[in-house]
TORTORPA-917460 format. One record per residue (C-alpha): y negated, z negated, x; residue number from 1; residue in three letters. Coordinates in nm, 3 decimals. Each point is the difference from the previous one (the first is absolute). Layout:
<recs>
Y/Z/X/NUM/ALA
...
</recs>
This chain:
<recs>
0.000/0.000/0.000/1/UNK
-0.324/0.091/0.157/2/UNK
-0.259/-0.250/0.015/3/UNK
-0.339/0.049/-0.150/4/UNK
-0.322/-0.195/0.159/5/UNK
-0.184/-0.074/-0.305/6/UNK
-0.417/0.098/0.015/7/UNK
-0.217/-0.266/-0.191/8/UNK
-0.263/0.079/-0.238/9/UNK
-0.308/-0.201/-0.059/10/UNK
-0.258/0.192/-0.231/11/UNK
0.014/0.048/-0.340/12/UNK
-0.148/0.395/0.104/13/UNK
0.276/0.038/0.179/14/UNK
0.115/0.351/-0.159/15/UNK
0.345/-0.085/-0.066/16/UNK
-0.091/-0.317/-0.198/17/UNK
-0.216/0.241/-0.212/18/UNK
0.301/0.239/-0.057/19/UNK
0.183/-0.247/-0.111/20/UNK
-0.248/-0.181/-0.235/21/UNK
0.039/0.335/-0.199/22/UNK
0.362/0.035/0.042/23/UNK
0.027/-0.357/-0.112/24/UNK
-0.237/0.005/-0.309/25/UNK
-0.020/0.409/-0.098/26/UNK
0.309/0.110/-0.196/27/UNK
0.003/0.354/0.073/28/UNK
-0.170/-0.084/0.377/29/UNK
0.370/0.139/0.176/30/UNK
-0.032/0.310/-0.079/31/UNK
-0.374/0.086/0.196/32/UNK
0.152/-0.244/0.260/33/UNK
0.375/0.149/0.042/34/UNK
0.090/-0.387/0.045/35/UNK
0.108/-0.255/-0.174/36/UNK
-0.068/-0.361/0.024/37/UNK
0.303/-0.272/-0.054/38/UNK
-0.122/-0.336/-0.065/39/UNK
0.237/-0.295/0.100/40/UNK
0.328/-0.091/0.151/41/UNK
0.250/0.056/-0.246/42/UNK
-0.162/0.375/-0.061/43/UNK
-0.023/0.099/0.374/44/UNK
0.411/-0.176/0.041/45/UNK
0.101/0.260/-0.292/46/UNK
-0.167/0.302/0.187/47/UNK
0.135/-0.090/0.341/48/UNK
0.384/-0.068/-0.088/49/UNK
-0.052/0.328/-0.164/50/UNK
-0.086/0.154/0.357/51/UNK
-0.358/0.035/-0.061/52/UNK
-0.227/-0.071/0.336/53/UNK
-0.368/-0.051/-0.086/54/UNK
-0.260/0.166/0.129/55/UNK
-0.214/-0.367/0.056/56/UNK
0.160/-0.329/-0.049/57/UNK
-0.293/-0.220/-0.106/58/UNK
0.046/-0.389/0.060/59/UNK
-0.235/-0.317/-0.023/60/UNK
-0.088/-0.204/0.343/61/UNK
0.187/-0.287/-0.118/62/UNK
0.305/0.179/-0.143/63/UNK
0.020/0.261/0.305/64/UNK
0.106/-0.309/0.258/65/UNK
0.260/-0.110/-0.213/66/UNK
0.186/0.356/-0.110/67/UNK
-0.129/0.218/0.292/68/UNK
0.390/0.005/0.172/69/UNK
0.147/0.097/-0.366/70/UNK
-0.285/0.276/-0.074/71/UNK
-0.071/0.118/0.335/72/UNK
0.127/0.377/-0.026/73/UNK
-0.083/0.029/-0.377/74/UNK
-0.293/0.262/0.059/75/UNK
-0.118/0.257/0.208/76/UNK
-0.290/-0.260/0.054/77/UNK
-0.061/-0.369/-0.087/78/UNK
-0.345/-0.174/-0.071/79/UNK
-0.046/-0.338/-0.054/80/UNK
-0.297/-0.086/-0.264/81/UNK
-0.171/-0.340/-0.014/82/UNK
0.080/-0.165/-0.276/83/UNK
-0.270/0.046/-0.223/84/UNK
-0.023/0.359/0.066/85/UNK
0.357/0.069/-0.127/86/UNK
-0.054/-0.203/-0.304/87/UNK
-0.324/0.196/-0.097/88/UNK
0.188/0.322/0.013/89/UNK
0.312/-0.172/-0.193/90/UNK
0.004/0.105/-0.371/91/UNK
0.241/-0.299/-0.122/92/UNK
-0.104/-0.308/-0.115/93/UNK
0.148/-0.187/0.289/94/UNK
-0.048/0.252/0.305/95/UNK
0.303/0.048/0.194/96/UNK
-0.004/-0.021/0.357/97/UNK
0.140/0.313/0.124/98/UNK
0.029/0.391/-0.145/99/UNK
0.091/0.370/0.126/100/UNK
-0.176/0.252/0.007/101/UNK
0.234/0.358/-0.079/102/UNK
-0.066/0.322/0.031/103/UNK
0.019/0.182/-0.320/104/UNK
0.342/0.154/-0.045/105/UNK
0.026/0.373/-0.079/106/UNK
0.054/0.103/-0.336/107/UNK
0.298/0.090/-0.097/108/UNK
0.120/0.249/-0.174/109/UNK
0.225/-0.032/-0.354/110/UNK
0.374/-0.034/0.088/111/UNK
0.158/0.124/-0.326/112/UNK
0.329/-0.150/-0.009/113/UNK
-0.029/-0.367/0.106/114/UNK
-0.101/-0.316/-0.282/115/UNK
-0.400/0.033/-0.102/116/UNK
-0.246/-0.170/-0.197/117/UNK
-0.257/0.179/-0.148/118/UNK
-0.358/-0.190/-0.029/119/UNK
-0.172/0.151/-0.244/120/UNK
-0.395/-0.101/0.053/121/UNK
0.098/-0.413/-0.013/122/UNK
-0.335/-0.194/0.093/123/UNK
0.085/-0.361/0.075/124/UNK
0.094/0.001/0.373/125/UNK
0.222/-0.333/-0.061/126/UNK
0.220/0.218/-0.203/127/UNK
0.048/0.266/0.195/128/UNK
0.054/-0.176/0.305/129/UNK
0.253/-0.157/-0.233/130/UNK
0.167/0.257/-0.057/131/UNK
0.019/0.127/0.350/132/UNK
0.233/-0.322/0.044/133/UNK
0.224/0.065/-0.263/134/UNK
0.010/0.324/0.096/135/UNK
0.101/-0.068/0.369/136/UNK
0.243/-0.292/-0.167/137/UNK
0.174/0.198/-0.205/138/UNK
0.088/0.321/0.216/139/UNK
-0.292/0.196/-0.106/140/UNK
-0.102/0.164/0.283/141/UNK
-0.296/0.225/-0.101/142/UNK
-0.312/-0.075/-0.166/143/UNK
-0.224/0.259/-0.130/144/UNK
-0.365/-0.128/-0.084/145/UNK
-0.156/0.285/-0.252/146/UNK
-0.393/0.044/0.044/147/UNK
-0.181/-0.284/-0.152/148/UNK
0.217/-0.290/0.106/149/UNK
-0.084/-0.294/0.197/150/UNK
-0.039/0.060/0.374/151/UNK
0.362/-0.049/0.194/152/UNK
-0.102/-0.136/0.281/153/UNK
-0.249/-0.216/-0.132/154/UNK
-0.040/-0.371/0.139/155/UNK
0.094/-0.131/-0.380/156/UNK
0.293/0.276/-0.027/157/UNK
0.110/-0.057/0.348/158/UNK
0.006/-0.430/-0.047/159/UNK
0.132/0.051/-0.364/160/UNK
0.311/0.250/0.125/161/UNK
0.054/-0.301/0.278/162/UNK
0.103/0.250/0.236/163/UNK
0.199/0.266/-0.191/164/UNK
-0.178/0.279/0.087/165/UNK
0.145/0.022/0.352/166/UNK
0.296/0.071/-0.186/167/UNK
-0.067/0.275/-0.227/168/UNK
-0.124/0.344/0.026/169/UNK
-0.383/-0.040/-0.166/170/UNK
-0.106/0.360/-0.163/171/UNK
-0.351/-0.090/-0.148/172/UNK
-0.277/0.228/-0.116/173/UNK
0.221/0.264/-0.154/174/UNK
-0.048/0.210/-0.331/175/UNK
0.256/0.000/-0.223/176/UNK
0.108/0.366/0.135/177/UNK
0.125/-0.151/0.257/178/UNK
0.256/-0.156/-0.194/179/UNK
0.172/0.365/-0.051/180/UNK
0.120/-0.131/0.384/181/UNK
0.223/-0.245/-0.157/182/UNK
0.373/0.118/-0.105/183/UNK
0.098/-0.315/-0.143/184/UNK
-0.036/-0.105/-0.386/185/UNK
-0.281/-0.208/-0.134/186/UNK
0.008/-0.309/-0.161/187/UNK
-0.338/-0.075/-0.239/188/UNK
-0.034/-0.331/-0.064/189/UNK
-0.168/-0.120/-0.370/190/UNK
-0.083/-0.308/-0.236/191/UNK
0.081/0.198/-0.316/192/UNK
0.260/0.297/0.008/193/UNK
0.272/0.156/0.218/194/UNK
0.355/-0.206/0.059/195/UNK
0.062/-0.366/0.021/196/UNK
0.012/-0.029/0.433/197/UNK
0.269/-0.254/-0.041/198/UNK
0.225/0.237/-0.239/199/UNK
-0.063/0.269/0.248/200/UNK
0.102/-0.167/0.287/201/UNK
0.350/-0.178/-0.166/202/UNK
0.083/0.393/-0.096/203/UNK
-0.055/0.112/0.305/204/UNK
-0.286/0.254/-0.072/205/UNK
-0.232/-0.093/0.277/206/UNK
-0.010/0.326/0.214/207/UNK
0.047/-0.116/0.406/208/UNK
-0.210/0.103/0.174/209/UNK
-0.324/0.058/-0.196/210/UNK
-0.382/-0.109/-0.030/211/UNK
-0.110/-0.250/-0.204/212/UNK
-0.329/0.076/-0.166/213/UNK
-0.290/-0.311/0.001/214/UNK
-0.262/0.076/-0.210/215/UNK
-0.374/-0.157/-0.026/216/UNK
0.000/-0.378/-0.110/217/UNK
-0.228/0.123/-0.316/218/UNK
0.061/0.352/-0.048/219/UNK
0.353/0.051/0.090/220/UNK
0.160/0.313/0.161/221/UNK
-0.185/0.329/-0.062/222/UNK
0.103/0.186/-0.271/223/UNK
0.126/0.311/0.265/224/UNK
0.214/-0.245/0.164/225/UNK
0.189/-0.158/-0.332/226/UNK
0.033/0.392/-0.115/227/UNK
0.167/0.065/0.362/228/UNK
0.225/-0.325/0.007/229/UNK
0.381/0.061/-0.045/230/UNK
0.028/-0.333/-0.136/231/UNK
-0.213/-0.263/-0.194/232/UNK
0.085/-0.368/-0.016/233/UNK
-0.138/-0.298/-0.094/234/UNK
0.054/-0.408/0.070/235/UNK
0.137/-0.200/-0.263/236/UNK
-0.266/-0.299/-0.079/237/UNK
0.198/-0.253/-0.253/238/UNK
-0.311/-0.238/0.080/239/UNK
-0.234/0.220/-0.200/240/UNK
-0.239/0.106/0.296/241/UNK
-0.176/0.367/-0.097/242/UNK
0.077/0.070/0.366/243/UNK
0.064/-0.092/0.358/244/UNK
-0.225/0.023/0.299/245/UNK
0.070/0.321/0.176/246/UNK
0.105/-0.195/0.334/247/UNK
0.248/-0.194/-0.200/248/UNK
0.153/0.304/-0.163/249/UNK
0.025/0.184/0.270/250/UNK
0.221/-0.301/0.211/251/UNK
0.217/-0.029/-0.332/252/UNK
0.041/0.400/-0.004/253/UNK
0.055/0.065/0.348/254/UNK
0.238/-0.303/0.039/255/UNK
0.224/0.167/-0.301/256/UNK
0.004/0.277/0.223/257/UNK
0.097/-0.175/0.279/258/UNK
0.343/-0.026/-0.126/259/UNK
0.071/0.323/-0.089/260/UNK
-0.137/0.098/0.373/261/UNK
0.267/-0.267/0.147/262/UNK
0.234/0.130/-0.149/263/UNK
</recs>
């Protein structure tokens, strides 16, 4: 492992503290940057037992002391912040005391075969990042983020999908044309019509693979996607609820899957 000497920064102008103020407080700030800002040790853990090696590893003066022999080749370079400086770029509540910063991975382009979920212009980033870890917990390996739907690699997506991402292929941005990539059936997902998902999955009609469509948390899927879905189900409620948070459905949906993918 090759040992990095760290560089210390003092100055709240230093530029790098600036870039990631905006990483660490603008949504959508990645995608100018082409990096992406992790926030925290359980988030930068995920993305290096995935094989992920930072571009800056980003550590407090009194944390740095105390981790430096477990953290030393993390990055391609390692700065150590005073303490106060890390916590006003920090966008938790409690600031953590250490983050990457990651390139931007290349897009990827649509593999058609493999298990997908479709996100179909969700806002809330707590659900979609959510999803993402259902989706990497139940064998889906491909997520598909349509145009209008919450930034992927956004610090709220990113802490809410507690490090899934590094283990799915992210597609975000897309049109819905790009869907005519996919050669696997698709599942739409609704409070009101289609087949009970529990009936479904005792007869064995779940298709494996296929994409699981997750529509808005108000509006739904769009009505081109329900017209292009192979199959419509919906979640039995014997409580009474009009519906289920998306996030919810989708972990009940994909895990109903997850069987039929086992197998």
């Amino acid at each position: 492992m090759t040992t990095v000497e760290p560089s210390h920064v003092t100055s709240r102008d230093n530029p790098l503290l600036k870039e990631l103020r905006k990483l660490a407080h603008d949504p959508g700030a990645y995608r100018k940057a082409g990096r992406v800002w992790l926030e925290g040790d359980h988030l930068c853990r995920a993305a290096r037992a995935r094989g992920v090696h930072a571009a800056v590893a980003i550590f407090s003066e009194s944390t740095w002391p105390v981790v430096r022999h477990e953290w030393a080749g993390a990055a391609e370079k390692i700065v150590v912040l005073a303490d106060a400086l890390l916590a006003g770029v920090s966008g938790l509540e409690s600031p953590a005391s250490m983050g990457f910063v990651l390139d931007l991975p290349t897009a990827p382009a649509i593999v058609p075969d493999v298990p997908s979920v479709v996100l179909d212009r969700l806002q809330d980033a707590g659900n979609v990042g959510s999803i993402l870890r259902s989706a990497a917990a139940f064998g889906f390996t491909q997520v598909i983020a349509l145009k209008g739907t919450a930034a992927l690699w956004s610090p709220k997506v990113l802490r809410a999908g507690m490090g899934a991402h590094f283990g799915l292929r992210l597609v975000e941005g897309s049109g819905i044309e790009a869907l005519d990539a996919l050669a696997v059936p698709w599942i739409a997902t609704s409070s009101h019509r289609g087949e009970w998902l529990h009936q479904a999955q005792a007869q064995a009609r779940l298709p494996a693979p296929c994409a699981w469509l997750m529509g808005h948390e108000g509006q739904g899927l769009s009505a081109e996607l329900e017209a292009r879905a192979a199959l419509h189900v919906r979640i039995a409620q014997p409580g009474g609820e009009e519906s289920l948070n998306v996030a919810a459905a989708a972990a009940i949906c994909l895990h109903a899957s997850a069987a039929v993918l086992k197998g």
